[in-house]
C-alpha positions in Angstrom: 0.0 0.0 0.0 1.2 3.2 -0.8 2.4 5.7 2.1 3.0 9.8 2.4 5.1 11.2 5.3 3.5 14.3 6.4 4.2 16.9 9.0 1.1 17.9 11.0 1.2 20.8 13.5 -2.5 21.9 14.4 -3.5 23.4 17.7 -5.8 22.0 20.7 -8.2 24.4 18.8 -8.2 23.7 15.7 -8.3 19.4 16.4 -11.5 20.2 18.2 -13.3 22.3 15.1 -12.0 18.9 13.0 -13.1 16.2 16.3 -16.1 18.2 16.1 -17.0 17.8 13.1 -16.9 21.3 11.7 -14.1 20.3 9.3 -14.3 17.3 7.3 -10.5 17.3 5.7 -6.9 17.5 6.7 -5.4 19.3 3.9 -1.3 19.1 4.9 2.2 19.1 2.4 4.0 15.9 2.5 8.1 15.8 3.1 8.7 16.0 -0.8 6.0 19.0 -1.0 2.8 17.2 -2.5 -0.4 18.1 -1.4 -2.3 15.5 0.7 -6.0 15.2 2.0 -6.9 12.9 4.7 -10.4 12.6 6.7 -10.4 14.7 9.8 -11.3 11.6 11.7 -8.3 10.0 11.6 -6.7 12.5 13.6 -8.6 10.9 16.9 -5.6 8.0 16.6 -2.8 11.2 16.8 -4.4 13.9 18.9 -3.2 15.0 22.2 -3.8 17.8 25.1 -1.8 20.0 22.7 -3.2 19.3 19.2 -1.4 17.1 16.4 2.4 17.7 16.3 4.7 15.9 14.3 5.7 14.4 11.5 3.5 10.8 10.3 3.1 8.3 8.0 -0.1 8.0 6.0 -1.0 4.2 4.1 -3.5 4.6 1.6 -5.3 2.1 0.1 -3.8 1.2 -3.7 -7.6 3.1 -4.4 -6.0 6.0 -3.0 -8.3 5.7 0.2 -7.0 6.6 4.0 -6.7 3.5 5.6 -3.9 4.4 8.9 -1.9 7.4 10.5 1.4 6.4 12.3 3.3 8.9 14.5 7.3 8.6 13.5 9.7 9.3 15.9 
């Protein structure tokens, strides 16, 4: 399955607007600059007191559907 290595740095705030449903889509720039989409709801796996911060690794489905979000350290 294919994978994206993102950087994600969104505040307690602006989690909440996606965990509550008032935005649907992470729109984010993987590490070679592409432009990548994910469902907000994914984000639930990542989030902590402070937000999303970090850099992860997306797998996609060969469809190009989300399927996972991985932290990497």
């Amino acid at each position: 399955m294919p994978t994206i290595d993102v950087v994600i740095e969104l505040s307690h705030d602006a989690c909440l607007a996606h965990y509550e449903g008032r935005v649907g889509q992470v729109h984010t720039r993987s590490l070679d600059g592409r432009k990548v989409i994910f469902p907000a709801e994914a984000l639930r796996r990542v989030v902590t007191r402070d937000g999303v911060h970090g850099r992860f690794r997306l797998t996609f489905s060969d469809a190009g559907r989300f399927v996972s979000i991985e932290a990497l350290i």
